[in-house]
C-alpha positions as CSV (number, residue, x, y, z in Angstrom):
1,X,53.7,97.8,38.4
2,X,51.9,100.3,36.8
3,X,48.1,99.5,35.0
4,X,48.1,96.4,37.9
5,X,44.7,96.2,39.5
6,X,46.0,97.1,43.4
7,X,45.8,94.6,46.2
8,X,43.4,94.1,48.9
9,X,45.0,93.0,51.8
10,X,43.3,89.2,52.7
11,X,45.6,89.8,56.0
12,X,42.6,90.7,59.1
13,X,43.4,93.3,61.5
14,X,43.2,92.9,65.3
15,X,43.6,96.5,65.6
16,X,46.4,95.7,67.9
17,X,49.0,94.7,65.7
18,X,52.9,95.4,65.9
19,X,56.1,94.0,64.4
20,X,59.5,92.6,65.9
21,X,61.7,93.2,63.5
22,X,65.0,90.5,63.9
23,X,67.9,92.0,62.2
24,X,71.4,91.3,61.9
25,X,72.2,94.1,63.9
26,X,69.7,93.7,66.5
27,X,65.7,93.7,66.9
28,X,63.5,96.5,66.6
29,X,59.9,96.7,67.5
30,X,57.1,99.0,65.7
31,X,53.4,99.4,66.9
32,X,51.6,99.5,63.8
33,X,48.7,101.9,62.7
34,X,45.9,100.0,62.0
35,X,43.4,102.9,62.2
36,X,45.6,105.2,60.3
37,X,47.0,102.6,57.6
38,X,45.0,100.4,57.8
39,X,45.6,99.0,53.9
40,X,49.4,99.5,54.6
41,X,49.0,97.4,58.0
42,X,47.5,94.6,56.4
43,X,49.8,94.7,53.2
44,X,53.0,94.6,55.9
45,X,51.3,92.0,58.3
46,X,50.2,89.5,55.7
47,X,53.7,89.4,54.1
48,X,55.4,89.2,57.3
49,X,52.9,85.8,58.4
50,X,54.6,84.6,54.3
51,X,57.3,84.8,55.5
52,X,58.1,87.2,52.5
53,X,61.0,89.3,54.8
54,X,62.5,86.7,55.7
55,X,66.4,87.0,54.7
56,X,65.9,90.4,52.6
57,X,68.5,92.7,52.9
58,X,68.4,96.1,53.4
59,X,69.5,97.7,50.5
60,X,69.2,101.8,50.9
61,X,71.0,103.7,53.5
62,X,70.9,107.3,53.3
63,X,72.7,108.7,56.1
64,X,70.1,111.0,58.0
65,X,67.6,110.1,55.7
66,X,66.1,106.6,55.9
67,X,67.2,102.6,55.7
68,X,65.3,100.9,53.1
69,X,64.5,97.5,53.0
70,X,62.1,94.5,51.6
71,X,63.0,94.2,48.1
72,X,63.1,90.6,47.1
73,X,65.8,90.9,44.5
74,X,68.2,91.0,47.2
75,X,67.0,87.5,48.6
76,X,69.8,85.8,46.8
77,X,72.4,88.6,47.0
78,X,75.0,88.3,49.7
79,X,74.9,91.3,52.1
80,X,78.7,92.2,50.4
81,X,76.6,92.2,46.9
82,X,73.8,94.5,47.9
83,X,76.4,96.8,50.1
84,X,77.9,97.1,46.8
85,X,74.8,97.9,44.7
86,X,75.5,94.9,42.3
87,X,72.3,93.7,40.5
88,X,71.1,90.4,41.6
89,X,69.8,87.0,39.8
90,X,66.7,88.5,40.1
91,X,67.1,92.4,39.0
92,X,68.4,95.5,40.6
93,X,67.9,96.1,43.9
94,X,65.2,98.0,44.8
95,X,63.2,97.2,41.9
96,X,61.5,94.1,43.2
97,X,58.1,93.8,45.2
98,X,55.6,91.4,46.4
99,X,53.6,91.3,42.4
100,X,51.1,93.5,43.5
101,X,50.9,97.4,45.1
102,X,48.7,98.7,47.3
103,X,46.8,102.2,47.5
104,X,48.3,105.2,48.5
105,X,47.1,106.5,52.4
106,X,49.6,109.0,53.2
107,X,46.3,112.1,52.4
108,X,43.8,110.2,54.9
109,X,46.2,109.2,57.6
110,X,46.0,111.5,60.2
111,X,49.0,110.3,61.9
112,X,50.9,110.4,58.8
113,X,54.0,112.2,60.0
114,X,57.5,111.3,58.9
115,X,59.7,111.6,62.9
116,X,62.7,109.9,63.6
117,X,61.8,105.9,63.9
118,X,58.7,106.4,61.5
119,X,58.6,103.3,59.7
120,X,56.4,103.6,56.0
121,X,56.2,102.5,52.9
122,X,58.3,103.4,49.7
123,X,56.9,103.3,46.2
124,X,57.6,104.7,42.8
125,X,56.1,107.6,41.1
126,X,53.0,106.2,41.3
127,X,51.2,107.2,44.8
128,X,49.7,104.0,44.5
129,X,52.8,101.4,43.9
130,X,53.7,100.3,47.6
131,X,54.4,96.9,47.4
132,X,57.2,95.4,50.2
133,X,59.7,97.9,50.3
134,X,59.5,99.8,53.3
135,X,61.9,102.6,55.1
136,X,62.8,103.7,58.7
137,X,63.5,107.4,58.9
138,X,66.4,108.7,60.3
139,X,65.9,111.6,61.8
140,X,62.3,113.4,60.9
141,X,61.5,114.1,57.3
142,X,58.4,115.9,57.3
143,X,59.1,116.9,53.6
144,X,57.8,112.8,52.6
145,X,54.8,113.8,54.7
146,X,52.7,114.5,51.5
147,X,53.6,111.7,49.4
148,X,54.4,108.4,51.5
149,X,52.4,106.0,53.8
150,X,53.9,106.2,57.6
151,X,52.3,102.9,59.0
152,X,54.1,102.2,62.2
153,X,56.0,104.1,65.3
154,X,59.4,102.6,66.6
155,X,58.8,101.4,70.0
156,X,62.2,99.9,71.1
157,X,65.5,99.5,68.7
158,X,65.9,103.0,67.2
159,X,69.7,102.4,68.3
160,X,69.6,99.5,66.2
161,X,67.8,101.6,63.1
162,X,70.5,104.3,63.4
163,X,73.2,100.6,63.4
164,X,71.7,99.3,59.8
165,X,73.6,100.0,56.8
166,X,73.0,98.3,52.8
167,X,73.9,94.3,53.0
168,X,72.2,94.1,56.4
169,X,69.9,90.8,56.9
170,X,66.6,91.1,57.9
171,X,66.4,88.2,59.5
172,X,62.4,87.3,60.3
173,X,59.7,90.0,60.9
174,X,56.7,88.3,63.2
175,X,53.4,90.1,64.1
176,X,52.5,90.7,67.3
177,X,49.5,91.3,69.4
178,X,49.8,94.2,72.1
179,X,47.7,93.5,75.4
């Protein structure tokens, strides 16, 4: 990913924008931060409306730490397969992204703050390689504060964040518009 020109989001913001989140253990929903994130937003919204989550597993869990998910080399794993940290057709898990990354926003985002439910984006070395993957924190972790994008606040389902292990389906992700 690195030397790749980064992506502009073609995905408009409302301003209003928020997730339902259908996994395999339940749903979760996230108000997004459009004002805060707004690249990160956009990135999450436009692959969402691709349909790009669709049947991803999560494939990190780090217990008080965060659940990692949106890696497309798990899209033909089994959820057995990524539980067991096999590589897939398609490379390791946790390698893969969308074929572009998006800018860094974690030093402009005033509301950048890692609490329990925080939902953000994970990248490599690079503060500029966001791509898909993206983590729910469990439990705050104020020490990624300075290096990763938060982009959303769980609104309902941190019971079923706390519920998602490696293997689990995300099953659709649709954007939603709060009145």
């Amino acid at each position: 990913m690195f030397g790749q020109k980064l992506h502009q989001p073609d995905y408009q913001l409302a301003g209003d924008e928020g997730a339902v989140i259908t996994t395999s253990k339940g749903t979760i929903k996230v108000k997004l931060d459009t004002v805060g994130a707004p690249i990160h937003a956009a990135n999450f919204c436009e692959l969402a409306t691709m349909g790009f989550y669709d049947g991803l597993k999560f494939h990190r869990y780090v217990p008080g730490f965060v659940i990692q998910g949106g890696c497309p080399n798990t899209r033909d794993m089994t959820p057995e397969q990524v539980a067991a940290g096999e590589p897939g057709p398609d490379g390791m898990p946790g390698t893969g992204g969308p074929g572009w990354c998006i800018k860094g926003e974690f030093a402009t985002n005033p509301n950048n703050s890692h609490v329990d439910g925080a939902l953000a984006m994970a990248r490599s070395m690079n503060p500029d390689s966001a791509g898909s993957q993206f983590y729910f924190c469990l439990g705050a972790q104020h020490n990624l504060d300075s290096g990763y994008t938060v982009f959303g606040t769980t609104l309902e389902g941190l019971d079923v964040i706390r519920r998602l292990r490696a293997g689990d389906v995300i099953e659709h992700v649709e954007i939603i518009h709060e009145a």
